[in-house]
ROKELUM-51736 format. One record per residue (C-alpha): residue number from 0; residue in one letter; y, z, x. Coordinates in nm, 3 decimals. Each point is the difference from the previous one (the first is absolute). Example, Ala and Ser with C-alpha at 12.3 -4.5 7.8 and 13.67 -1.06 7.14 Angstrom:
BEGIN
  nr rest       v       w       u
   0    a  -0.450   0.780   1.230
   1    s   0.344  -0.066   0.137
// end
This chain:
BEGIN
  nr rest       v       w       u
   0    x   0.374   0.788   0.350
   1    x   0.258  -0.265   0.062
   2    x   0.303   0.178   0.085
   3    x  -0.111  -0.003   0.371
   4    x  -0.020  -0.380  -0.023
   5    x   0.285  -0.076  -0.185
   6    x   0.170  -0.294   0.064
   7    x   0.322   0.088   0.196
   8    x   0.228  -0.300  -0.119
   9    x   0.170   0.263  -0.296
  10    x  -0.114   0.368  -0.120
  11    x  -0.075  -0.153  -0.308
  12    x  -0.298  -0.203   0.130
  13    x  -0.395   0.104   0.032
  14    x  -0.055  -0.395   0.018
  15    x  -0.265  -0.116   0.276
  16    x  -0.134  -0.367   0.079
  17    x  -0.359   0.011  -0.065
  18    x  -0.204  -0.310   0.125
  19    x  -0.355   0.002  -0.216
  20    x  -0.307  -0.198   0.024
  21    x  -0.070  -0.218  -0.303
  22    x  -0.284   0.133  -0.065
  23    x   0.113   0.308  -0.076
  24    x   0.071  -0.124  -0.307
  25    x  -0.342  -0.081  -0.170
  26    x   0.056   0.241  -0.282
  27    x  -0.415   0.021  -0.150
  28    x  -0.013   0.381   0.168
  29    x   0.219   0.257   0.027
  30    x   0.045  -0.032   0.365
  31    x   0.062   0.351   0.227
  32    x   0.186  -0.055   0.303
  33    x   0.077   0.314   0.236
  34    x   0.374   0.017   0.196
  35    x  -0.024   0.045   0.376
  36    x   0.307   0.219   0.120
  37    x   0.046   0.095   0.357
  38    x   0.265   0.258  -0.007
  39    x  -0.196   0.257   0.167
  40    x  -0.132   0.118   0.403
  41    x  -0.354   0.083  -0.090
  42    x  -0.160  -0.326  -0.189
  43    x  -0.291  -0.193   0.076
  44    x   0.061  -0.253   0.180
  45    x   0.033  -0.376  -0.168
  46    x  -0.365  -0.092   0.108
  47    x  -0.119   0.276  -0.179
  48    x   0.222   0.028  -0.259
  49    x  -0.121  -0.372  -0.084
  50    x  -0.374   0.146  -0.009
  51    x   0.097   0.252  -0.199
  52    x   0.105  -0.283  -0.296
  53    x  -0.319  -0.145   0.065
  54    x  -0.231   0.300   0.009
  55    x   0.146   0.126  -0.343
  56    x   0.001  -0.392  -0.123
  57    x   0.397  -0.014  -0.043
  58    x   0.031  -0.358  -0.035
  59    x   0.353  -0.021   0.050
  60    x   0.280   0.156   0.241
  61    x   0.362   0.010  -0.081
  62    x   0.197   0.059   0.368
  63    x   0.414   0.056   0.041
  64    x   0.101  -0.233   0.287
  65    x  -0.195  -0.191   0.296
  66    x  -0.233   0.189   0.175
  67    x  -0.158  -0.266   0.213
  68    x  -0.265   0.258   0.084
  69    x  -0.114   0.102  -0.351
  70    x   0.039  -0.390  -0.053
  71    x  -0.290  -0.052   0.288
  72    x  -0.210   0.288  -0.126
  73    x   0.034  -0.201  -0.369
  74    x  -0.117  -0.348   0.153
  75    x  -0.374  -0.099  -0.146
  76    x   0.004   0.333  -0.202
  77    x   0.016  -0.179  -0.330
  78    x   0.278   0.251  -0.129
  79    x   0.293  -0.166  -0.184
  80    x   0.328   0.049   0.155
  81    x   0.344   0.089  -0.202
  82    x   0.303   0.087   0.225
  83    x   0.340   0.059  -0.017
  84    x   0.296   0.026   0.246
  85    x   0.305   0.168  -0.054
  86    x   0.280  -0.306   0.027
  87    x   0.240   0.258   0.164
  88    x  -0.279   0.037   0.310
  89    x  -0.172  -0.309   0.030
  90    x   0.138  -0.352   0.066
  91    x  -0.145  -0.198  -0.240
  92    x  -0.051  -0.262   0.271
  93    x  -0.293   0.241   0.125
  94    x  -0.180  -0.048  -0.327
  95    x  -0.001  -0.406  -0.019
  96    x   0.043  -0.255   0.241
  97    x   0.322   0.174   0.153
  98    x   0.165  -0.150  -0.321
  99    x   0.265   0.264  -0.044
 100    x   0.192   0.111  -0.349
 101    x   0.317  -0.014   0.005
 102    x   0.198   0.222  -0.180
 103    x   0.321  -0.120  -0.209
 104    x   0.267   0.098  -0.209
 105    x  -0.042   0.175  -0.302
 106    x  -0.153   0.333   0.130
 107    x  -0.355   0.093   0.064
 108    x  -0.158  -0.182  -0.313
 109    x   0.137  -0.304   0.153
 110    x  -0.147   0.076   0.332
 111    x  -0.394   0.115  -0.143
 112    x   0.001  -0.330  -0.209
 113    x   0.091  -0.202   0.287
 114    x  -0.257   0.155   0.198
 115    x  -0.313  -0.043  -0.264
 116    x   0.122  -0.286   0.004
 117    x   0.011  -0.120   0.349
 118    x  -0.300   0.145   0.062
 119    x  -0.193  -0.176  -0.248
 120    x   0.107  -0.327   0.112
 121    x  -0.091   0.133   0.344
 122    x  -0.383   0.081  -0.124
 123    x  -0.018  -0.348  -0.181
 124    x   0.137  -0.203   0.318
 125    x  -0.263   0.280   0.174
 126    x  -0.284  -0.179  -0.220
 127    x  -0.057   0.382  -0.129
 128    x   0.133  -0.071  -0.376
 129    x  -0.301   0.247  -0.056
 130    x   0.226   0.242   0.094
 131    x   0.253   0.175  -0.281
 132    x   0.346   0.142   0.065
 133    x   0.094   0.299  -0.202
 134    x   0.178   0.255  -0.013
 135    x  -0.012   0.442  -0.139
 136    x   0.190   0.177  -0.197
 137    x  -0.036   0.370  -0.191
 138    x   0.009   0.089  -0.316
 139    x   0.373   0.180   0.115
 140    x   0.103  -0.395  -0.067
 141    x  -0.125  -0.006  -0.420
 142    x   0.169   0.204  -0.212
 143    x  -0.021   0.040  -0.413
 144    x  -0.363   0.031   0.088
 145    x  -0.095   0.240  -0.314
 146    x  -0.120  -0.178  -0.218
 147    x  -0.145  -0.221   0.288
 148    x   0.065  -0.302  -0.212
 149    x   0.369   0.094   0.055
 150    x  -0.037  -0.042   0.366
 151    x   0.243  -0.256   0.163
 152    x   0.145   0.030   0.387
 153    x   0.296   0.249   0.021
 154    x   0.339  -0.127   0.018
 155    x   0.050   0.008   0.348
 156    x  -0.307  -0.164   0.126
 157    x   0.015  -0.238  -0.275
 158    x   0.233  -0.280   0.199
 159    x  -0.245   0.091   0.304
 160    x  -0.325  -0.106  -0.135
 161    x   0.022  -0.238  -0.256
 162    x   0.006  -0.269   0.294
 163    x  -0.277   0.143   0.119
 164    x  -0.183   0.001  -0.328
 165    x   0.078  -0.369  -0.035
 166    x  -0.114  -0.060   0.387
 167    x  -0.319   0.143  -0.088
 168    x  -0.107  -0.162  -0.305
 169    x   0.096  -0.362   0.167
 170    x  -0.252   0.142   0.303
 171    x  -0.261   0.188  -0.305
 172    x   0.032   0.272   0.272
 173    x  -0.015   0.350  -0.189
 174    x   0.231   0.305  -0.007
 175    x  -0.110   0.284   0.263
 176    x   0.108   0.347  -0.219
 177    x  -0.071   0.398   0.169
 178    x  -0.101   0.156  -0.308
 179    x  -0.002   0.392   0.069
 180    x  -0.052   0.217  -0.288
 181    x  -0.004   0.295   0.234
 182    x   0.339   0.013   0.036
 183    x   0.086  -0.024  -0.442
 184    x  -0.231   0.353   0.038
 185    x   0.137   0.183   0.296
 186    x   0.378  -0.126  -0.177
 187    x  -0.126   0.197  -0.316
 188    x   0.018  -0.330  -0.216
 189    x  -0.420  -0.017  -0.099
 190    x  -0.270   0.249   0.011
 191    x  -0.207   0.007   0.261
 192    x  -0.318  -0.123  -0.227
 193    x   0.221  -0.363  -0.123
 194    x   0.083  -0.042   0.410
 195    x  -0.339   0.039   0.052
 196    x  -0.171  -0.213  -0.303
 197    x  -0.118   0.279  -0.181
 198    x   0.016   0.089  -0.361
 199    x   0.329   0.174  -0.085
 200    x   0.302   0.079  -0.259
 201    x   0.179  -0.298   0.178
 202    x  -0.192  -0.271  -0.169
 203    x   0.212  -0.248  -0.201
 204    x   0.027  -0.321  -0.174
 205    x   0.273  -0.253   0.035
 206    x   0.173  -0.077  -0.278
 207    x   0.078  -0.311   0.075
 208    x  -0.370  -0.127   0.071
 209    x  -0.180   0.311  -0.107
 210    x  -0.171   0.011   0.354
 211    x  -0.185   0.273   0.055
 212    x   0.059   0.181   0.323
 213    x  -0.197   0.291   0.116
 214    x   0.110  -0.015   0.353
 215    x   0.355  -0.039   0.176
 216    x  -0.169  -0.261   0.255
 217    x  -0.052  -0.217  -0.275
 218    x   0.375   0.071  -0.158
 219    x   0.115  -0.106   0.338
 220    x  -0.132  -0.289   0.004
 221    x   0.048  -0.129  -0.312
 222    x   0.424   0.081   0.036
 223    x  -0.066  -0.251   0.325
 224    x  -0.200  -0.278  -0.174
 225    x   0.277   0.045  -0.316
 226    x   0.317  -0.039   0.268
 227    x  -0.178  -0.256   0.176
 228    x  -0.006  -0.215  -0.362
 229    x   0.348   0.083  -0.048
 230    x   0.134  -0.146   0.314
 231    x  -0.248  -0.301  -0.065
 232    x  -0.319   0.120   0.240
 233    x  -0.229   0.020  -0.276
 234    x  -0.236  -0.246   0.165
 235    x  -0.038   0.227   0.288
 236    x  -0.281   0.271   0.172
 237    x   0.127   0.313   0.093
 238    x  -0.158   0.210   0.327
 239    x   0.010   0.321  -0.005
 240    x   0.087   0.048   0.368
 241    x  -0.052   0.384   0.012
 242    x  -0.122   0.255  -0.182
 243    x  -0.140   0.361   0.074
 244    x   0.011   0.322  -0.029
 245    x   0.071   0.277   0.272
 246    x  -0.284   0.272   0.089
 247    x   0.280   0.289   0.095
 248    x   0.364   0.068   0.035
 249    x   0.160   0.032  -0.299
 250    x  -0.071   0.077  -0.381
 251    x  -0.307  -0.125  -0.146
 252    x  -0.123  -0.171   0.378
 253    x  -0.326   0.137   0.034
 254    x  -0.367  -0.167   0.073
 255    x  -0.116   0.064  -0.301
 256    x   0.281  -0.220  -0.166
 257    x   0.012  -0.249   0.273
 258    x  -0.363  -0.080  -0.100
 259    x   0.053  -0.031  -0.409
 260    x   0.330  -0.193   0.074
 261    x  -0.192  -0.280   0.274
 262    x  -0.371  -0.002  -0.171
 263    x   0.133  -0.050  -0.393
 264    x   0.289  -0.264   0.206
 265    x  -0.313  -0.231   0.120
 266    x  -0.155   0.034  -0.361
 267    x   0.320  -0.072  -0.192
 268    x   0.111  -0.286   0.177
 269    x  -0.319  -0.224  -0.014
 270    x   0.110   0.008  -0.420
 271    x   0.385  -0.092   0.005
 272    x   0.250   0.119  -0.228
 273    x   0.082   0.074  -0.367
 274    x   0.250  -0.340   0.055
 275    x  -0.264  -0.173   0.174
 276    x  -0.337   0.125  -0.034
 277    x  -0.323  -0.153   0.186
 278    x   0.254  -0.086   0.235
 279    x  -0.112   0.179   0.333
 280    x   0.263   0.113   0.241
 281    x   0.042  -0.016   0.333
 282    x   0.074   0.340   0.174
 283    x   0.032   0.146   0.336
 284    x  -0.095   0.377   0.064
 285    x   0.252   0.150   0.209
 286    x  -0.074   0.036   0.265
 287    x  -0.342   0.013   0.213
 288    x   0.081   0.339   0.192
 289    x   0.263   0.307   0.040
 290    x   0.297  -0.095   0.203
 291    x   0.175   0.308   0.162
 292    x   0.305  -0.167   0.096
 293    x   0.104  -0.126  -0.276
 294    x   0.360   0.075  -0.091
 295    x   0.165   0.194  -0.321
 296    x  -0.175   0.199  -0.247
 297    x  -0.343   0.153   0.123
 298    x  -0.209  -0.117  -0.239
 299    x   0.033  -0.352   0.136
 300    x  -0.192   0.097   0.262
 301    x  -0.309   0.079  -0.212
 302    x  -0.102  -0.302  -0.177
 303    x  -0.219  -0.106   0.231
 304    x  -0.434  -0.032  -0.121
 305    x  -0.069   0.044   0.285
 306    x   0.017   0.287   0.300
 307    x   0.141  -0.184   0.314
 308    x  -0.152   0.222   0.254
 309    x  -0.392   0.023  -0.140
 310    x   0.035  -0.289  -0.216
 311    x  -0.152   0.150  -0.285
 312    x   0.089  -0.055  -0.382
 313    x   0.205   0.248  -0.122
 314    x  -0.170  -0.058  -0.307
 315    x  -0.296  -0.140  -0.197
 316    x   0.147  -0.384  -0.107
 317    x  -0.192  -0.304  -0.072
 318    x   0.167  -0.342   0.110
 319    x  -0.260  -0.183  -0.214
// end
């Protein structure tokens, strides 16, 4: 889902700053957060888009730029806030005390440092050091990621992020990842029952480890966590930022799916990983409802849970 909110500095990046409440990062449960996208003409509005969190008990919202409306719908609502602004839209002075971030030589790595940076120092002079500065990637920047304890950043966005990695473990701010496993199916890399953590022929150990994974969410992850250790982030969290699965427009998108895929998702993640197990992961469901405007392939416009215009679940889920 990120290509739409890529960051337009280079066509190489899908990089976003990501401000996060600390408390997102109390690690006990596996915590289910829902995306709110509003690339569509027939949503709820924010008022009662913000009920609907709180009807279904969807204790936290993840939202793509300032929307001082949804913002006053949140206030008193309880619901923990994680947004992110594209750096090529938003002047970063908008986001903290009108500090802005500079950008430098040395090309667009230079320029997202500086800015995580800048605005951190802007939250702390702010007195909201409660606040973390992040930022999201894809799993288009890992590569060598079979067997997952191969995993390391690709060449090219290697340079890019290890500053970043080192920014984040001086801040113990985690790494925000899109994990779609959608997309490994509909590319003909998996079958559809490993996308969806189901038993199938795709199961594997790594030879390295001898990890056991049953599921490419979990082999994901794991190639993250084992790049992340290579470029000296081993101390930190990772987010996954998005992840979903689309109810029509393409092979294997159906509602049937969409429901196995988001269901055994809130399960799995309260358990961690084969590398880190009884480590609960944060996740964010994309996204809260359908969005018919959004751009490039079809099924992007399908992952929503919920219809926008009767604001009925598409499907039976459990945020529990």
């Amino acid at each position: 889902m990120s290509e739409v909110r890529m960051l337009a500095l280079s066509p190489m990046l899908m990089l976003l700053l990501s401000l996060l409440m600390a408390s997102f990062f109390d690690t006990t449960a596996g915590q289910i957060g829902v995306c709110y996208g509003e690339y569509g003409n027939n949503l709820p509005s924010n008022s009662e888009a913000v009920a609907m969190y709180k009807q279904y008990n969807i204790r936290r919202l993840r939202m793509y730029g300032p929307n001082p409306n949804a913002l006053d719908a949140l206030r008193g609502s309880n619901i923990e806030l994680s947004s992110t602004f594209p750096m090529a839209t938003y002047n970063v002075s908008q986001i903290a005390k009108r500090r802005p971030a500079h950008g430098g030589p040395g090309g667009a790595g230079t320029v997202l440092i500086q800015a995580m940076q800048n605005i951190d120092r802007a939250l702390s002079a702010a007195g909201l050091s409660n606040i973390k500065v992040s930022t999201t990637t894809f799993m288009g920047a890992f590569t060598d990621t079979y067997p997952p304890s191969r995993g390391r950043f690709s060449d090219e966005f290697l340079n890019f992020l290890q500053p970043v990695v080192g920014f984040l473990v001086s801040e113990r701010s985690p790494l925000l990842v899109n994990i779609y496993t959608y997309f490994s199916y509909k590319n003909g890399d998996v079958s559809l029952e490993f996308a969806l953590f189901k038993p199938s022929n795709n199961e594997f150990n790594d030879p390295n480890n001898q990890h056991h994974y049953q599921n490419l969410f979990d082999a994901n992850l794991d190639s993250v966590y084992a790049a992340l250790e290579k470029s000296g982030g081993g101390s930190l969290e990772v987010v996954v930022s998005e992840s979903g699965w689309p109810t029509q427009g393409g092979p294997g998108a159906s509602v049937g799916n969409a429901e196995a895929y988001i269901n055994n998702l809130i399960q799995h993640v309260k358990n961690g990983s084969p590398r880190k197990p009884g480590k609960a992961i944060e996740t964010y469901i994309f996204a809260m409802f359908d969005e018919n405007e959004k751009p490039n392939d079809e099924t992007e416009r399908y992952f929503g849970l919920f219809l926008p215009t009767t604001k009925q679940l598409k499907y039976g889920v459990s945020f529990n």
